[in-house]
N, C-alpha and C positions, 0 to 999 in steps of 0.2 A: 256668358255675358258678365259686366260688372255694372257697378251702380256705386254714386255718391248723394248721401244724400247730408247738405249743411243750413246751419243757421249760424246769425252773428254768435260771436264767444258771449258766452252769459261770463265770463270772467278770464284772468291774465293769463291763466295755466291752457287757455283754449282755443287762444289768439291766433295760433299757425299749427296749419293741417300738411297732409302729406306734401312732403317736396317744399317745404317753406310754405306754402300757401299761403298769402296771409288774408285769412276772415278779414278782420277788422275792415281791411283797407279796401277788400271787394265789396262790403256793404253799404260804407261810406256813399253817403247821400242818395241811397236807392231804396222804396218804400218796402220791398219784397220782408218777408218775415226768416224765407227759406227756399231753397231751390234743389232739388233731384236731379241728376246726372244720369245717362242713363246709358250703358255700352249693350246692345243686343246683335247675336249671331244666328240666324234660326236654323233649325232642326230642320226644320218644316214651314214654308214660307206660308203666311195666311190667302187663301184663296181668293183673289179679285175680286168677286164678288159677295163678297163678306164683308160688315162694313167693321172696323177697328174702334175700341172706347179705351180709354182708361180711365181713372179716377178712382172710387172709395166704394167698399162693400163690406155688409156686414153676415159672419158665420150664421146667422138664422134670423129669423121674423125675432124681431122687438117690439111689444106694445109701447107705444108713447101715449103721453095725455094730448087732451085737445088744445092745449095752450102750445105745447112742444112744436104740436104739427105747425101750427103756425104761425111760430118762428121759422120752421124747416120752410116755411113756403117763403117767406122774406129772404131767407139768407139762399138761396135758390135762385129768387130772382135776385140777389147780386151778384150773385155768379154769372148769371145769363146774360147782365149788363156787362161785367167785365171781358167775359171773352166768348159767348156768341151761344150756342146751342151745348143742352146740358141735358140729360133723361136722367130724371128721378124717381123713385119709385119707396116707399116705405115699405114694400113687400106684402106678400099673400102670407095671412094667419091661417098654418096646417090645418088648424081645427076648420074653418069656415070654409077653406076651397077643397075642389075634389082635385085629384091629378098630381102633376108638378108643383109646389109654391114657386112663386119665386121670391129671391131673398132682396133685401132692404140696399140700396145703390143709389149711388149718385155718381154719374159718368158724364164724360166729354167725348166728341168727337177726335177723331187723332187730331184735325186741323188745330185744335186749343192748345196742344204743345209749342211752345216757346221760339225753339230754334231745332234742326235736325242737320243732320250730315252724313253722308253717305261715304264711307272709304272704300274704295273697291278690295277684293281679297289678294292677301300679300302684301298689302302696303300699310303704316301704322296706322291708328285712327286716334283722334282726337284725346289728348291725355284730359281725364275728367277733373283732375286737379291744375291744368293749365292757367295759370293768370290771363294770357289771353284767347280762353275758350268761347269768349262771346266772339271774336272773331272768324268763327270758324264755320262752315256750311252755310245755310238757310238760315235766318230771323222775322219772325213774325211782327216785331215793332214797326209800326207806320208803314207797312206796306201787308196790309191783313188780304185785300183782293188777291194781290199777287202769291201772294204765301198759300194762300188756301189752293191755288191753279198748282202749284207744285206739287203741294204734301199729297193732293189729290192724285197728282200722277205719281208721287213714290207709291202711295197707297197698292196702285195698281200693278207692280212692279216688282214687290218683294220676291228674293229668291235665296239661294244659300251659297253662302260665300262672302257677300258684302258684309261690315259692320256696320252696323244701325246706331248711331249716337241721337239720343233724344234729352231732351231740358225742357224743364218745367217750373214755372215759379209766378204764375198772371194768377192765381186766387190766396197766393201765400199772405196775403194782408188779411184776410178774414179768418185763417185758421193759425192762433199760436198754439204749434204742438207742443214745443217744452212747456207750455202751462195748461198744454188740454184744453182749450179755449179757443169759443168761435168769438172774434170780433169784427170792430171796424163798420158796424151796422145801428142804425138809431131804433131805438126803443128795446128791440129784441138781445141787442149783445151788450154786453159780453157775457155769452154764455159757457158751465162746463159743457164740453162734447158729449160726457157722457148720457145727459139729457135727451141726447138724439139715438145715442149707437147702445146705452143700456149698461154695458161693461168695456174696456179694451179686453183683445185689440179691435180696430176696423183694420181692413186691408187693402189697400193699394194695387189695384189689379190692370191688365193691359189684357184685353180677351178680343177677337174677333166674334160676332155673333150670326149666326147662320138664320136665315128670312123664313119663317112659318109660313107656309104655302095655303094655311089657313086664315093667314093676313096679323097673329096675334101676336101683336109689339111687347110683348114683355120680355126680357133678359133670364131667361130659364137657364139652370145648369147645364141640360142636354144638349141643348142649343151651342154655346159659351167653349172657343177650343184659348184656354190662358197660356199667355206668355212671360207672364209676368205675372207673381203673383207674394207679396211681404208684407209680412205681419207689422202694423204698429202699434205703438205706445209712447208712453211718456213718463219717464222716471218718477213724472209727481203724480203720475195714476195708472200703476201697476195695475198688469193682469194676477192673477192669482199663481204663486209659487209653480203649481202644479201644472198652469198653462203654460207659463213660459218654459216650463221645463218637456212640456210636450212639444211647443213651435220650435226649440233650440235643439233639443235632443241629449238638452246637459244640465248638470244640475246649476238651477238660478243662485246666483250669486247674492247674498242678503247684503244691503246695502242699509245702516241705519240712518232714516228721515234726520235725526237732531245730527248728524254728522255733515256741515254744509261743505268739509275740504272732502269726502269722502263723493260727496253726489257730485260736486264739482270738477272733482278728475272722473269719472265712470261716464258724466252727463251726455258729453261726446262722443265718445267710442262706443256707445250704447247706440244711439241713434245715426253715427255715420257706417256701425257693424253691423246693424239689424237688416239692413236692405241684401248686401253681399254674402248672408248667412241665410235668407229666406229667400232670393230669386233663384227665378228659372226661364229660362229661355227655352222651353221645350215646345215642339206645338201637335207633341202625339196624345197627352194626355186630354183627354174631355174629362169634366168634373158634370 
């Protein structure tokens, strides 16, 4: 699979993406902050009976304070206004549960993605840098009943051979990544993220999750087979040298903070490389 992921240019050098693309003019007069692209081919199609999330997770249990939590719980329910059902979870602290923890999530149902499209195998599938990519497959804008009867039937349906095109961009108003910040919310924002997630990166995951037959609704690893799974960040709040050099598998490039034509050219190819250097489309691995 591939993946794009863009925001408007924070400046001129950043204005036109692959193929001409031009940012600018796709963002013009649209509230989104930033939107994912998303090409997947499966391995292993997810089992009908397994329900599908994506959204945000973090590498282990993070204590927050009690003022944090309830921010998290505001900025939750905006999310839950803006596009429909959302499970959140701040996670099981190792020390206090017996068993599995489970770790700190905030996910969507598949129906919250944007627009999908299905190309059968053999045929091209939707270029993620297309100017007229919103024209393509399925959109969820003003026909949300109808959309969800679809995506529910793609849901049921997956198998190997089709490409899977997926977009996302309905909560991009409440998180600006290039400054690490939740906004867009009264009292509570603008907040840093890292308030909530502790350190970057969070991660960006796409998992089907398999039903406890003991009825317990939490998002366990064992459970959890991913499809998708990329590390983020944001130029103005680096993970530590030594992570990033573990998620990449190369050595991090030192970029210095008082250099703004330095962060400037890196700021993009940072964040539309990160997704295409950390996905996977595989559905053998359980975590």
């Amino acid at each position: 699979g591939s993946s794009l992921f863009f925001p408007p240019p924070a400046g001129p050098s950043m204005a036109t993406g692959p193929e001409g693309f031009d940012y600018a003019d796709y963002f013009s007069c649209k509230s989104r902050l930033w939107e994912v692209r998303v090409h997947m081919i499966f391995k292993a199609p997810p089992p009908p009976d397994e329900d599908l999330f994506f959204g945000v997770e973090l590498e282990e249990y993070m204590p927050v304070s009690m003022a944090s939590r309830r921010a998290q719980q505001v900025i939750v329910a905006g999310i839950r206004q803006a596009v429909g059902g959302v499970y959140h979870s701040v996670g099981d602290d190792p020390g206090k549960v017996g068993g599995e923890p489970e770790r700190p999530v905030c996910v969507l149902p598949l129906w919250a993605f944007d627009q999908f499209a299905v190309t059968p195998e053999g045929q091209e599938p939707p270029n993620l840098w297309d100017a007229n990519f919103c024209d393509f497959g399925q959109r969820r804008y003003k026909r949300i009943a109808k959309y969800s009867e679809e995506i529910t039937k793609l849901s049921k349906s997956f198998k190997i051979g089709p490409t899977y095109t997926f977009a996302f961009w309905g909560v991009s108003r409440f998180l600006d990544v290039l400054n690490w910040s939740v906004i867009g919310l009264p009292v509570v924002t603008p907040a840093n993220v890292n308030n909530f997630c502790g350190k970057p990166p969070i991660h960006v995951v796409l998992y089907s999750l398999k039903r406890d037959q003991a009825g317990d609704a939490r998002h366990l690893q064992p459970r959890k087979t991913y499809y998708f799974r990329a590390a983020l960040w944001s130029s103005e709040k680096r993970p530590h040298r030594q992570r990033i050099e573990a998620l990449t598998g190369s050595a991090a490039r030192h970029v210095d903070n008082a250099d703004p034509v330095a962060k400037e050219q890196t700021l993009r190819r940072r964040f539309t490389g990160f997704m295409k250097r950390m996905s996977s489309c595989t559905g053998a691995d359980r975590h």
